[in-house]
C-alpha positions as CSV (number, residue, x, y, z in Angstrom):
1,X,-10.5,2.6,9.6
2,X,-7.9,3.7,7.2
3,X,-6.9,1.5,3.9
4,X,-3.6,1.1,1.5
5,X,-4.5,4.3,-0.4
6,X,-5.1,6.7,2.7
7,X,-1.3,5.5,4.0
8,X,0.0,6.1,0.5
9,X,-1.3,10.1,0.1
10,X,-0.4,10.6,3.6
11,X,3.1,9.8,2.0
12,X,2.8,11.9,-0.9
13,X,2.6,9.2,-3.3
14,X,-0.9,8.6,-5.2
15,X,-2.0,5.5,-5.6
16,X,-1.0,2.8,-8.4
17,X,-0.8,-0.2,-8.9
18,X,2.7,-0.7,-9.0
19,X,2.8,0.7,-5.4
20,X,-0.9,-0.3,-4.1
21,X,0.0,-3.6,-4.8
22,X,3.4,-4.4,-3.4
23,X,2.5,-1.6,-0.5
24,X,-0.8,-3.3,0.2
25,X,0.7,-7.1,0.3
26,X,3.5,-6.1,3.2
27,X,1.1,-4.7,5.6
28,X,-1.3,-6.9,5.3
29,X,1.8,-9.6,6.5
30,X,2.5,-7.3,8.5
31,X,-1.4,-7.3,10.3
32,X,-1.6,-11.2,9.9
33,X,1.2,-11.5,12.0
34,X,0.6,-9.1,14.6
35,X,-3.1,-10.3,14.9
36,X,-2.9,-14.0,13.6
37,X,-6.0,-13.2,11.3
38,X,-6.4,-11.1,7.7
39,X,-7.7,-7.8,8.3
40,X,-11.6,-7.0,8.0
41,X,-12.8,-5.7,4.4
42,X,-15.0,-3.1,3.8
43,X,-16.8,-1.8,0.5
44,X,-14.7,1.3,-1.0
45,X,-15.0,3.2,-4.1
46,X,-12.5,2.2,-7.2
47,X,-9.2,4.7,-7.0
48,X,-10.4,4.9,-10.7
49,X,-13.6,4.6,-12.5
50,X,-17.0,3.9,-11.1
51,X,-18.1,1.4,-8.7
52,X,-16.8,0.0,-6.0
53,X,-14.2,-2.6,-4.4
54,X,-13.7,-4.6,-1.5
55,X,-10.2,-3.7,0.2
56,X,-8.7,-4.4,3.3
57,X,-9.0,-1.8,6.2
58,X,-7.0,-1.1,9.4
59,X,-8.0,0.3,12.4
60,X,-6.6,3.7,13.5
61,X,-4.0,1.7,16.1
62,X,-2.2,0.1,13.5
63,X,-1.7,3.5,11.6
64,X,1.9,3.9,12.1
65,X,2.8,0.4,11.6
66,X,1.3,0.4,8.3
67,X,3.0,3.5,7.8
68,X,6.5,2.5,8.6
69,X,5.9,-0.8,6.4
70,X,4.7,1.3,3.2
71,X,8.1,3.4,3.6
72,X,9.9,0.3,3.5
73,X,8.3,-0.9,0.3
74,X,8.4,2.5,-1.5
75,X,12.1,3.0,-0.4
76,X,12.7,-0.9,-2.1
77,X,10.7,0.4,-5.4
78,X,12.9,3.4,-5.7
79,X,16.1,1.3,-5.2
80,X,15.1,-1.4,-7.8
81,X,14.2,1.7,-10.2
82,X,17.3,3.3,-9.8
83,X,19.6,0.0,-10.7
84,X,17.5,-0.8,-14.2
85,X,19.1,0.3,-17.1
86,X,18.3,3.1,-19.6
87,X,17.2,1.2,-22.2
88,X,16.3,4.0,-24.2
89,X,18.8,6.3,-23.7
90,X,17.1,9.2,-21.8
């Protein structure tokens, strides 16, 4: 079982919120659709800090599917990026 953060490395990007998030929410739609139910949840630790977290995990099959979806997101983040202004002038 493989979660949003293990796709995201795998792409060089480390996780953040501004990615886990928007990353996270497409392949989950993405499951849900494919298997008309949410996908199980397991107990991981926090990207940050101590503790732990309950976050969505995929099975191994859905790997590249996942994977495809998170390049779609990342390449949308990028795009919006690119078109906001310098406000600052650097």
């Amino acid at each position: 079982m493989f979660d949003v953060r293990d796709v995201l490395r795998s792409l060089g990007v480390e996780p953040e919120k501004s990615t886990t998030w928007p990353v996270g929410w497409a392949i989950r739609d993405l499951y849900l659709e494919r298997f008309e139910k949410l996908p199980d949840k397991e107990l991981r630790a926090k990207t940050s800090g101590k503790g732990g977290h309950c976050m969505a995990v995929y099975p191994h099959g859905f790997w590249l599917d996942a994977k495809g979806v998170a390049r779609r997101v990342l390449a949308t983040i990028e795009t919006q990026a690119a078109s906001q202004p310098d406000l600052f002038g650097d």
